[in-house]
Each structure stands twice: as structure tokens, then as C-alpha cells.
C-alpha positions as a Python dict, from the first residue, in 0.01 Angstrom:
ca = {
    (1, 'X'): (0, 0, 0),
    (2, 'X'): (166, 110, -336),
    (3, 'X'): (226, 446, -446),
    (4, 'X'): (112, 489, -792),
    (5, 'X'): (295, 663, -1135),
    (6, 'X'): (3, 753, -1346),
    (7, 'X'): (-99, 829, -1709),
    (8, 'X'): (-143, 1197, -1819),
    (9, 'X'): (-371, 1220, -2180),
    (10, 'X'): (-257, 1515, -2305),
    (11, 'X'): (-591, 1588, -2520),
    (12, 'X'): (-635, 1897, -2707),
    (13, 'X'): (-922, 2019, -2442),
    (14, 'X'): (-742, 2027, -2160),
    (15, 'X'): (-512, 2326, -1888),
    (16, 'X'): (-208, 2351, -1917),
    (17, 'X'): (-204, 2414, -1501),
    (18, 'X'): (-478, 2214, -1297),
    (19, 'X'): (-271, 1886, -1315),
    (20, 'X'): (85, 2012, -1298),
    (21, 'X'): (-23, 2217, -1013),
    (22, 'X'): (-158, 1960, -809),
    (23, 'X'): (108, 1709, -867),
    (24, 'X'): (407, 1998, -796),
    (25, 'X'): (517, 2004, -1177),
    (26, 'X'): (643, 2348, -1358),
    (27, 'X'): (316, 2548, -1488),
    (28, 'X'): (190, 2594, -1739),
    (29, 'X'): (286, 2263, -1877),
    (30, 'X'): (478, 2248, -2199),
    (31, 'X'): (126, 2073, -2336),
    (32, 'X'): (-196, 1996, -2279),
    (33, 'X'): (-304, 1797, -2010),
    (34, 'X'): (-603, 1695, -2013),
    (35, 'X'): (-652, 1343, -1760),
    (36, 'X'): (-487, 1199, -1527),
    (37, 'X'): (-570, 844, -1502),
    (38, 'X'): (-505, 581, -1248),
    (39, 'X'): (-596, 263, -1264),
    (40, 'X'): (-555, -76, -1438),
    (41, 'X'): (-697, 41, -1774),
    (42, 'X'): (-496, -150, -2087),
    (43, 'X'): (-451, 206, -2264),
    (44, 'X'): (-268, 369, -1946),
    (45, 'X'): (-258, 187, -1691),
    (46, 'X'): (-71, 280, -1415),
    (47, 'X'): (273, 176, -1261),
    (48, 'X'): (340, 95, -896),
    (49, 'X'): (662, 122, -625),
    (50, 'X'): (627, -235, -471),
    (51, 'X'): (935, -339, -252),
    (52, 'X'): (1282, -307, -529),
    (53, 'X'): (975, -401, -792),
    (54, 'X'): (758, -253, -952),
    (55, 'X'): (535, -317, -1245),
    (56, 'X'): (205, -174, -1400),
    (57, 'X'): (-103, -247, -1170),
    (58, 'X'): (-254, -453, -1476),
    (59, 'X'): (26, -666, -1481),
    (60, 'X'): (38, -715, -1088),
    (61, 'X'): (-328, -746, -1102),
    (62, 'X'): (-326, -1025, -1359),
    (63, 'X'): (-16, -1188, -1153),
    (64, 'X'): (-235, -1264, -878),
    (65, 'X'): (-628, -1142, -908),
    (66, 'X'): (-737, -1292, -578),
    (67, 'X'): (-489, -1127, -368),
    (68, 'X'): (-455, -774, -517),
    (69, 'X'): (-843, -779, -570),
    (70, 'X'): (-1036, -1000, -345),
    (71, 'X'): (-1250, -1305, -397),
    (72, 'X'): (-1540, -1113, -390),
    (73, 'X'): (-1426, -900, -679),
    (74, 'X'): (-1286, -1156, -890),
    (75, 'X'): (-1588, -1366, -873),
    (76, 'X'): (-1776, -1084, -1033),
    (77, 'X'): (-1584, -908, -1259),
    (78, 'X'): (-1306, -1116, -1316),
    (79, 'X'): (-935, -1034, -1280),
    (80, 'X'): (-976, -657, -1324),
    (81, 'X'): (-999, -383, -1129),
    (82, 'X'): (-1381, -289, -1241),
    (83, 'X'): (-1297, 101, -1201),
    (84, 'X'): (-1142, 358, -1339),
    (85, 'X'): (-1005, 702, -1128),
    (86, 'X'): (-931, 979, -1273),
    (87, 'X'): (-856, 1387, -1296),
    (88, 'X'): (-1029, 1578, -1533),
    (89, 'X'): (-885, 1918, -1631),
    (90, 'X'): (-1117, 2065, -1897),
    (91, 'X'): (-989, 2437, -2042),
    (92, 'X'): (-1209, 2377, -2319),
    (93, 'X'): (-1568, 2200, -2387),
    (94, 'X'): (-1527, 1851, -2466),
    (95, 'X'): (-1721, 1681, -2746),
    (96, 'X'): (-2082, 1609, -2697),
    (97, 'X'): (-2113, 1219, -2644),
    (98, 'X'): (-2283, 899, -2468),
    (99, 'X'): (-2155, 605, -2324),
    (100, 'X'): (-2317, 212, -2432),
    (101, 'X'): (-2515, 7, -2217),
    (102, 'X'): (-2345, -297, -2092),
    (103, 'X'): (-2509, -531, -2352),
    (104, 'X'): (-2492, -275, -2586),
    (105, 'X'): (-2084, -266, -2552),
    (106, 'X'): (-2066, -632, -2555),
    (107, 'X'): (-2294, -642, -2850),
    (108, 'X'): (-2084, -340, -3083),
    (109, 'X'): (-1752, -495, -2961),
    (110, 'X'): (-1814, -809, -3085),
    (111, 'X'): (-1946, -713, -3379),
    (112, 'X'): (-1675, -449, -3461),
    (113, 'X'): (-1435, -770, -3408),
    (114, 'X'): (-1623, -969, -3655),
    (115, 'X'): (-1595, -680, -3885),
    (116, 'X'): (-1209, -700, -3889),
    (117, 'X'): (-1203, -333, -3735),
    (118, 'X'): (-838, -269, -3591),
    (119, 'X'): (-875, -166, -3238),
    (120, 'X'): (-669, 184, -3297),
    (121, 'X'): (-923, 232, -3594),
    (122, 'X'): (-1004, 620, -3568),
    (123, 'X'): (-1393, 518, -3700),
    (124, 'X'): (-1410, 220, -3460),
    (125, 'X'): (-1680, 312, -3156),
    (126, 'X'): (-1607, 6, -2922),
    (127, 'X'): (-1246, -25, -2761),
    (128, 'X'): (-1396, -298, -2499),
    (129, 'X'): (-1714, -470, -2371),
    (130, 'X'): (-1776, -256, -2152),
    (131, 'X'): (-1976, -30, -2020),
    (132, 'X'): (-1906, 336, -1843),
    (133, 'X'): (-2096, 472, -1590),
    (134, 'X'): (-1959, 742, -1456),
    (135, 'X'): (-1974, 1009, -1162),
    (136, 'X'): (-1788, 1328, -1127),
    (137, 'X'): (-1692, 1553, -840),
    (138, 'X'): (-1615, 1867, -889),
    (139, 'X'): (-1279, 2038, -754),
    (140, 'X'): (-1341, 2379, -847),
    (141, 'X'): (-1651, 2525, -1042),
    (142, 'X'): (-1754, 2287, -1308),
    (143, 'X'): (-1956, 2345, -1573),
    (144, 'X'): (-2144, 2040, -1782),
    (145, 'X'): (-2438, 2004, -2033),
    (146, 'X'): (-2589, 1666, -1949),
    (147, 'X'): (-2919, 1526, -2111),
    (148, 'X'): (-3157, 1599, -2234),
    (149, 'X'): (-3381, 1953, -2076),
    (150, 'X'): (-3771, 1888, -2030),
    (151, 'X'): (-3979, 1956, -2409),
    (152, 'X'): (-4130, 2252, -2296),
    (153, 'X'): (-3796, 2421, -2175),
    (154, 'X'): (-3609, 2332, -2495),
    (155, 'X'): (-3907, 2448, -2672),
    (156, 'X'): (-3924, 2802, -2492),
    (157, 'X'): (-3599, 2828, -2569),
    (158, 'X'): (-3603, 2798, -2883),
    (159, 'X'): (-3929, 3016, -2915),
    (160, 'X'): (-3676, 3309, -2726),
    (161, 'X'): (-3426, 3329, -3040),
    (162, 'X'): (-3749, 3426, -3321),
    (163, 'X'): (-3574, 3202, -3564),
    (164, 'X'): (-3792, 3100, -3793),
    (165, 'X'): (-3569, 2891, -3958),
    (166, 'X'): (-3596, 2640, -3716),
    (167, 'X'): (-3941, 2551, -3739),
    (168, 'X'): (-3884, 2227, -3934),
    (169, 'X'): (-3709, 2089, -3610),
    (170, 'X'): (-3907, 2191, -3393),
    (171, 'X'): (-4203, 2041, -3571),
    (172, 'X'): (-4184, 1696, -3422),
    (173, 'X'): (-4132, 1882, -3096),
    (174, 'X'): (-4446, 2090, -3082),
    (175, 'X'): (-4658, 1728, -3209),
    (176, 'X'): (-4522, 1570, -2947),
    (177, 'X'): (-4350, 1762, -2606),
    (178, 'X'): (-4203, 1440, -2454),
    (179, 'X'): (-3909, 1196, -2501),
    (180, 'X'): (-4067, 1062, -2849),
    (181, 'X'): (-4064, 1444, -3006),
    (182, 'X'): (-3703, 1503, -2871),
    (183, 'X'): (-3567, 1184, -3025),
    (184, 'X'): (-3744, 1293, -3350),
    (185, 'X'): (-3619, 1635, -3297),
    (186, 'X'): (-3295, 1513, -3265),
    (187, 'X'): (-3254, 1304, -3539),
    (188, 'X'): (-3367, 1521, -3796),
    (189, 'X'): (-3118, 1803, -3631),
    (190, 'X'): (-2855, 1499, -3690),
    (191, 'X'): (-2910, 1372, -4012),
    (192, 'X'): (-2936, 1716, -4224),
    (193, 'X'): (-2800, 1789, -4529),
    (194, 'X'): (-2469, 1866, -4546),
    (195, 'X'): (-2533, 2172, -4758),
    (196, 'X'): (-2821, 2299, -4495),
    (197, 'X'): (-2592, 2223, -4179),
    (198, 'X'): (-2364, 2524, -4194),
    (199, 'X'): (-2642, 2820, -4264),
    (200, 'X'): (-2864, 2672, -4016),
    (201, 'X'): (-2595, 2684, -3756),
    (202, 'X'): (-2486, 3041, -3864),
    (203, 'X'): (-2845, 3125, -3806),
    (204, 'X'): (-2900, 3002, -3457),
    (205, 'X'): (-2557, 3084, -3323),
    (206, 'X'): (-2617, 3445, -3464),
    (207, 'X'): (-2962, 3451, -3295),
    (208, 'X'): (-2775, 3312, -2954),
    (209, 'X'): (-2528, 3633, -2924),
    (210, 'X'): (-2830, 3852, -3010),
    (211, 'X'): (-3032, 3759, -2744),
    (212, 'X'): (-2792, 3626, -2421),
    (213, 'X'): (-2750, 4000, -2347),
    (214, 'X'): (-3111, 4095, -2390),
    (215, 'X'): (-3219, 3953, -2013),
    (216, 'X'): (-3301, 3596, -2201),
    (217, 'X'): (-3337, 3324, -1863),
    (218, 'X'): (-3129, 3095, -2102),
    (219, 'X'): (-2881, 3364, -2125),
    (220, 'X'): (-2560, 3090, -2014),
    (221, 'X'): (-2719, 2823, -2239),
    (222, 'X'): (-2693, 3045, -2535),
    (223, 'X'): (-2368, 3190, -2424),
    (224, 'X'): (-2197, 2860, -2441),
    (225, 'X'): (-2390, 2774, -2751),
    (226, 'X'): (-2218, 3059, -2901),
    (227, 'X'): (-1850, 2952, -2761),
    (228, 'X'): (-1956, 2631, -2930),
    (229, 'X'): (-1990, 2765, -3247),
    (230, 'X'): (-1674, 2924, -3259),
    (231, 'X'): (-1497, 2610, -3197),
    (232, 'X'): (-1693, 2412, -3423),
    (233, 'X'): (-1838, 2655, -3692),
    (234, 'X'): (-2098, 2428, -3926),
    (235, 'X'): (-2144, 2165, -3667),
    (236, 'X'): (-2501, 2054, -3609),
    (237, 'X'): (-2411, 1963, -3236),
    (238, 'X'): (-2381, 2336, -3150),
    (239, 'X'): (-2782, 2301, -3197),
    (240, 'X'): (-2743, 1960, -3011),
    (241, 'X'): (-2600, 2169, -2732),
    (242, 'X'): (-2899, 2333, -2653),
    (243, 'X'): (-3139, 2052, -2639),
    (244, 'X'): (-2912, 1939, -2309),
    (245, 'X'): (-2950, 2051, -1927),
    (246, 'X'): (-2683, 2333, -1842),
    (247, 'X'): (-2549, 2218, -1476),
    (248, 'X'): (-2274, 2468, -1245),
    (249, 'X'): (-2108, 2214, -964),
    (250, 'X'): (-1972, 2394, -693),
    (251, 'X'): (-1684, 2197, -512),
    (252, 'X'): (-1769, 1870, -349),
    (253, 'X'): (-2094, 1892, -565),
    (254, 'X'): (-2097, 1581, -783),
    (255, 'X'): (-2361, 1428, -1071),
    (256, 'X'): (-2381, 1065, -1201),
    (257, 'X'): (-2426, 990, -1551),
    (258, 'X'): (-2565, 620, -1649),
    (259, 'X'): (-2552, 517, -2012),
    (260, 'X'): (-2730, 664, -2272),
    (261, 'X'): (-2660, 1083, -2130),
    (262, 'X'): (-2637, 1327, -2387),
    (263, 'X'): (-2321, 1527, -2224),
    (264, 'X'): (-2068, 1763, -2251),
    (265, 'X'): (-1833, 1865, -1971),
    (266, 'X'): (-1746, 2232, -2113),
    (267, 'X'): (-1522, 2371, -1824),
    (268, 'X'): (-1334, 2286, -1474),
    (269, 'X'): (-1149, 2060, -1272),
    (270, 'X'): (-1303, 1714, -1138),
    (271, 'X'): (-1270, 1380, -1013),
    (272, 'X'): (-1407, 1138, -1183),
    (273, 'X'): (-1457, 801, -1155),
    (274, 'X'): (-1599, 498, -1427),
    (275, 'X'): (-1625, 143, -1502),
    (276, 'X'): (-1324, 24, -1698),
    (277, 'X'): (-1389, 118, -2023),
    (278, 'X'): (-1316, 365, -2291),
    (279, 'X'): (-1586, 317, -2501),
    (280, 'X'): (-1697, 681, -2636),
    (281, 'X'): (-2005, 750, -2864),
    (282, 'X'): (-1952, 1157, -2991),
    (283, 'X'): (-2237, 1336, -3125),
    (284, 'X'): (-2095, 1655, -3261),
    (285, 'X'): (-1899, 1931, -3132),
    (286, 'X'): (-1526, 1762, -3262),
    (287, 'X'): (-1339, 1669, -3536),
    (288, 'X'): (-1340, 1271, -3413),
    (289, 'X'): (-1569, 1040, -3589),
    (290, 'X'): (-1919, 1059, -3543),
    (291, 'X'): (-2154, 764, -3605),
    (292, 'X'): (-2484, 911, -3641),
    (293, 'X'): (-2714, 576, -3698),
    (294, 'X'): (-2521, 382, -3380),
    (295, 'X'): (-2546, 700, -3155),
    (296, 'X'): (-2906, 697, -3214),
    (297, 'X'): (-2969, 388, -3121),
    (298, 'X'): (-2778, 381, -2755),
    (299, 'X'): (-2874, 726, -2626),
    (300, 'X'): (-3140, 774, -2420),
    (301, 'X'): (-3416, 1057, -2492),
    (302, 'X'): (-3568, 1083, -2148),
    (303, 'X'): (-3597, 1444, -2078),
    (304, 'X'): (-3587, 1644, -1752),
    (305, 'X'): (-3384, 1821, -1500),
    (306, 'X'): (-3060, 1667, -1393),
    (307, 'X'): (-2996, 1618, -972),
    (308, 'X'): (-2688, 1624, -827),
    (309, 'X'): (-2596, 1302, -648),
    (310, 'X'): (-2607, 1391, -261),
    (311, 'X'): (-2367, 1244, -59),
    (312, 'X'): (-2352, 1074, 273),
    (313, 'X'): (-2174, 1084, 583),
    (314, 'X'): (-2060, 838, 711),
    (315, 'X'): (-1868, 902, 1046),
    (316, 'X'): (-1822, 1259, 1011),
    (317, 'X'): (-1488, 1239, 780),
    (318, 'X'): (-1604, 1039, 481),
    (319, 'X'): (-1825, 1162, 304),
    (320, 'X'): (-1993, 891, 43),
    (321, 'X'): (-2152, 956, -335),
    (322, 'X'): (-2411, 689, -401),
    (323, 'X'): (-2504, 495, -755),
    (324, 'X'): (-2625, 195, -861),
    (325, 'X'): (-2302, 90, -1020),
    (326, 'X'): (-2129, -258, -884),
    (327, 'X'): (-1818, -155, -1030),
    (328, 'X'): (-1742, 178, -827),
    (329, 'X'): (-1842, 376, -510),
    (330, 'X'): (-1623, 725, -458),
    (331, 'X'): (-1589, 859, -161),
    (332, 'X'): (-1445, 1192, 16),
    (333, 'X'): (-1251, 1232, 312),
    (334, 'X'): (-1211, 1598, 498),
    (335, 'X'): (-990, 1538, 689),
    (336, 'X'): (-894, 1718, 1059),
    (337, 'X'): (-611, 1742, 1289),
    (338, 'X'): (-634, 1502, 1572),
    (339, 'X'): (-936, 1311, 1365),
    (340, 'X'): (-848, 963, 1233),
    (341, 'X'): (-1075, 758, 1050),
    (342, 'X'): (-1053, 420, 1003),
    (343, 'X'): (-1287, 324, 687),
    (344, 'X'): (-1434, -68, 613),
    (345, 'X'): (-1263, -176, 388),
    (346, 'X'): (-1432, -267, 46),
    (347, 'X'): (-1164, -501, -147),
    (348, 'X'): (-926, -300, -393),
    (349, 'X'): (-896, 90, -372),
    (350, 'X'): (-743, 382, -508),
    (351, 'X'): (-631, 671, -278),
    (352, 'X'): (-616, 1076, -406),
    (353, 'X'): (-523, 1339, -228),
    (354, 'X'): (-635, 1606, -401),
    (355, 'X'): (-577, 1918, -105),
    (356, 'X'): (-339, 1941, 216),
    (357, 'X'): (-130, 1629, 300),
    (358, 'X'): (-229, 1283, 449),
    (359, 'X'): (-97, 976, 607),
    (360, 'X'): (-177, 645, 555),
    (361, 'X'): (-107, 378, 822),
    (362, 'X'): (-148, -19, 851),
    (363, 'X'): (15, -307, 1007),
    (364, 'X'): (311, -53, 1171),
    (365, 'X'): (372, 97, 886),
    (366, 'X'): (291, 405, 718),
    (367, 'X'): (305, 620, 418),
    (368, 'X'): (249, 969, 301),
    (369, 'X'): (14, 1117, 91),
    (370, 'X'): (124, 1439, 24),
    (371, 'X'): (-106, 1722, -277),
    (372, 'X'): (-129, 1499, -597),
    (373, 'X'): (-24, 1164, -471),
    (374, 'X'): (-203, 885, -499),
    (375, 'X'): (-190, 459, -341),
    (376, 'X'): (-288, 160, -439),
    (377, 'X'): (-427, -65, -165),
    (378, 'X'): (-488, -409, -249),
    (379, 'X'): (-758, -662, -74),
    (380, 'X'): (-497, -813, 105),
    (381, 'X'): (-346, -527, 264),
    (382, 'X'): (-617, -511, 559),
    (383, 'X'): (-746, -222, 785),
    (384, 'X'): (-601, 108, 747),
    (385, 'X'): (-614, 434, 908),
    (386, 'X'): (-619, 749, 744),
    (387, 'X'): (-557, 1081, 933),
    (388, 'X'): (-400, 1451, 827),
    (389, 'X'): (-514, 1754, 730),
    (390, 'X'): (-693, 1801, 397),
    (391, 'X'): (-921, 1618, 117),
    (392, 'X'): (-849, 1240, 25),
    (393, 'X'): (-1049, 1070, -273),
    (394, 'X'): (-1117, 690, -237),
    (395, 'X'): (-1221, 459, -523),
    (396, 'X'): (-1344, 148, -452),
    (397, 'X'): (-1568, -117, -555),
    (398, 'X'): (-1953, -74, -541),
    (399, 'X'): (-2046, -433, -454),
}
């Protein structure tokens, strides 16, 4: 059992106070901090207290796969840890974006390779071969766009602005109110004219602030549409925006994303958890590259409401969020006085506390987990107990 020094991305989106605050620091931070990332992941991975040692987790990881990871593990995905944990502290909306298939990462990253693209290329749109899957759970109210909204909702909204200027769009739409007229809707929003782009979005933006206070039953969507706009004036994924599914997590709520979502988490504090990848395809809404023809071709236009992932209880303290991912299952613990629980143990895991204090205890020994800290626990470091007062994250693998 290692305690873990982690990674903060200080991206341009993120508080200045969720992180620092929950690992003790002075708020507001002197910049933005944005994730908090802990894991094995070559861009950040993060360091360990092992004996006088110490080391990054890749490295230890790498030293000795079996034993930090498990047979199991190893067999499957090789000597890596297959997930990624993090903290996500959004003050503003992120970009709009998608995430590859796994054969579609392999595929892009090879042939990115072949191109002679350096990896720290700002146009380059595959870091790894992998994919990223990814779940979220909210720690305070978290608001998200995330695919894409049923044709006939997207097209009453639209109808609700009067904007006849949009017509054109909506064309392939009103042919065809299904997946096939959204991706047709889509592209043609994506591959305007430069010189139409910025009057169009003027137009709709405009039409947005006129109508959110007029009783409009999209009144949020067209709210953050116009929020949107004034961050990215021009920017065709403002529109983009409002093709999507407008979701409010409460805390403990959490939604699963597989590849191919059209999302955007605009505002809040989560944990989050992915397969080990970076690999980010952006579809408007940021000054980072946007590849128009290769995000078209991995996202995925099936349209309808979004459901929150409900999660299970196990033994009355842990509390599990199911997907169909191998790499990751993320679980929570509430966590009682006088209540221990004693979890089975999965191969390699990542502990959070994100609320109260815990204590971790194996073998005679024990260690605590006070607000912000956070353990590695390897496959060879056995049963564990876990008792306190509070709310413990666990990462672990989904096999």
C-alpha cells in the first residue's frame, strides 16, 4: 500500500479551489487547476512513497508487471495499469469532443506514426492506441452535454428560436428525423464556409438569449448555448452544442460515456475514471485543433436520451458503477463509524478519499487516508480492510 504524489493539469478550464481544497492547499490556487490525475499514464504519471524508495508507478509497474498488477491483468493488457483515475474540476465548459474506438485508435496511431507526426504535434489526434471509455461521478452538481438529443427534440428546438436562417441545416433533419439526418445535419453545420460561420452563429446565439427567458422548455440548453458563444464567438460548435443531451448530476449520480459521444462537461467537480489513454477528438468550442473529416468518421450519431449509470450495493458500504469496460470498474465507499468493509479484491487499485478521513489496514499494518489522499495497492498486497468515517473512491480493473 503506497501513498501516491499526483499530477495536477493546470488547463485553462479549470477552479482555482475544488482541488486545492480537497488536498489542504492555499485557495484559490495561484493557477488553474484543472485535473488531478493518478495513475500510470506516460504524460503524468504518478509518484509513490515505497519503503526509503520511491519512483513513478509506471516505472515500478514496468519493474515488475506481475507483482504490482497481477497475472490476470498482465495477460490482458499487458504491463500497464489499464485505467486511468482522476479529479475533474471544471470552472468553465470544456471543448466539445469524442473519444476513438479501440481499433479506431490503433488504426489513427499507427498511421499518424507512419506519417512522421511528432507525438507533441499540436494537429496530431492520436497520443496512443488506445481507447477511452470513460465514467464520471459527480462530487457536487455537474453539469454535461453528452450526445446526441432524439431528432424530434433537436428539431423542436430549433423550431422554438423562429430562425429562419437555419433552415438549410435543418433540411436533412426534417427528410430524415433519425441518426442518418443528424449525421447529415451535422456535417453540413461542420463543414460551412468560413465566411457564413460567424453570422450564422451571431444569429442563433442572438435568438438563444431572446427566447431562454420567454418560458422556452429548452430554456438551460439555450442558456448555455449562449455562455458558449461568448467564449467562442464564430464557432460552429456553439450550434453543435445544441444538437447534444443537457444532463444535471447530483452527487453520487454518475453517467458512462463509450466511444463515439458527442460531449461537453460545461461545469462541476467529478471523479472520473478511463482507459489509459489520452486520445481526444474536439469538435468545436476551443482554440485546439479540430479535424473535421476524422471526427466525422469516429463519432457516433445515435440519438436519444442519456441514463445515468445506477449503481449497486454491494454489502451496504460499497456502492458499485457498472460498464462494459475490461479496463475499469469504480466504486464508492460511505463509509460509517464502527462499519468495516472488507472488499474482494480485483488485482491493482487506486484508493480516493474524496470526504471525511479513512484507514486502510492489511497484514498488521495500516495507513491513513485522510480528505485528498490517495494509495496505491498492488495485486500482491492481499486483503484489506477499509473502515472510517466518510467517502472513499476505488479504481480497479473491470475484468
Amino acid at each position: 500500500m503506497d501513498l501516491l504524489d499526483n499530477v495536477i493539469q493546470p488547463y485553462a478550464w479549470g477552479s482555482r479551489t475544488a482541488i486545492a481544497e480537497l488536498l489542504g492547499q492555499p485557495s484559490p490556487s495561484a493557477s488553474c487547476q484543472a485535473e488531478l490525475w493518478m495513475g500510470a499514464h506516460p504524460g503524468a504519471p504518478s509518484r509513490l512513497h515505497r519503503g526509503t524508495g520511491g519512483g513513478t508507478l509506471l516505472e515500478i509497474i514496468r519493474s515488475s508487471p506481475e507483482r504490482e498488477l497481477g497475472e490476470k491483468v498482465v495477460r490482458r493488457f499487458g504491463a500497464e495499469l489499464p485505467f486511468l483515475l482522476k479529479v475533474l474540476a471544471a470552472e468553465t465548459p470544456l471543448s466539445l469532443q469524442t473519444h476513438p474506438s479501440l481499433a479506431q485508435a490503433r488504426e489513427g496511431y499507427a498511421r499518424e506514426n507512419a506519417l512522421g507526426v511528432p507525438l507533441s504535434a499540436s494537429h496530431r489526434n492520436y497520443k496512443d492506441a488506445n481507447h477511452k471509455p470513460e465514467l464520471i461521478c459527480a462530487l457536487t452538481p455537474f453539469d454535461a452535454l453528452c450526445g446526441f438529443r432524439s431528432a424530434s427534440e433537436t428539431l423542436a428546438l430549433f423550431d422554438s428560436l423562429g430562425l429562419g436562417a437555419m433552415e438549410p441545416l435543418l433540411a436533412p433533419l426534417r427528410a430524415s428525423p433519425d441518426a442518418k439526418g443528424v449525421a447529415r445535419m451535422f456535417e453540413a453545420l461542420m463543414t460551412l464556409p468560413k465566411e457564413s460561420r460567424g453570422p450564422l452563429v451571431d444569429a442563433v446565439v442572438s435568438a438563444c438569449g431572446a427566447q431562454a427567458g420567454q418560458g422556452n422548455r429548452f430554456a438551460e440548453e439555450l442558456r448555455w448555448a449562449v455562455r458558449l458563444g461568448e467564449l467562442y464567438p464564430g464557432d460552429p460548435g456553439v450550434i453543435g452544442a445544441l444538437l447534444l443531451n443537457l444532463v444535471r448530476l447530483q452527487p453520487g449520480e454518475a453517467i458512462y460515456l463509450s466511444a463515439g459521444n458527442l460531449h461537453a462537461y460545461l461545469r462541476g467537480v467529478g471523479v472520473e475514471i478511463m482507459a489509459n489513454s489520452d486520445n481526444v477528438l474536439r469538435g468545436g468550442c476551443t482554440p485546439k485543433h479540430v479535424d473535421v473529416p476524422e471526427l466525422l468518421r469516429v463519432l457516433d450519431f445515435r440519438c436519444g436520451p442519456i441514463g445515468l449509470v445506477s449503481a449497486v450495493t454491494s454489502d451496504g458500504v460499497e456502492s458499485i458503477y457498472p460498464t462494459p469496460t475490461e479496463e475499469f470498474r469504480l466504486s464508492r465507499f460511505q463509509l460509517r463509524p464502527g462499519v468495516s468493509s472488507r472488499p474482494e479484491r480485483r488485482g491493482p487499485e487506486i484508493l480516493l478519499c474524496t470526504e471525511g478521513s479513512a484507514r486502510l489496514s492489511a497484514g498488521g499494518t495500516s495507513l491513513a487516508l485522510p480528505r485528498g489522499a490517495s494509495v496505491f495497492v498492488s495485486a500482491a498486497d492481499g486483503a484489506y480492510s477499509l473502515e472510517g468515517e466518510g467517502i472513499v473512491f476505488r479504481a480497479t480493473a473491470g475484468l
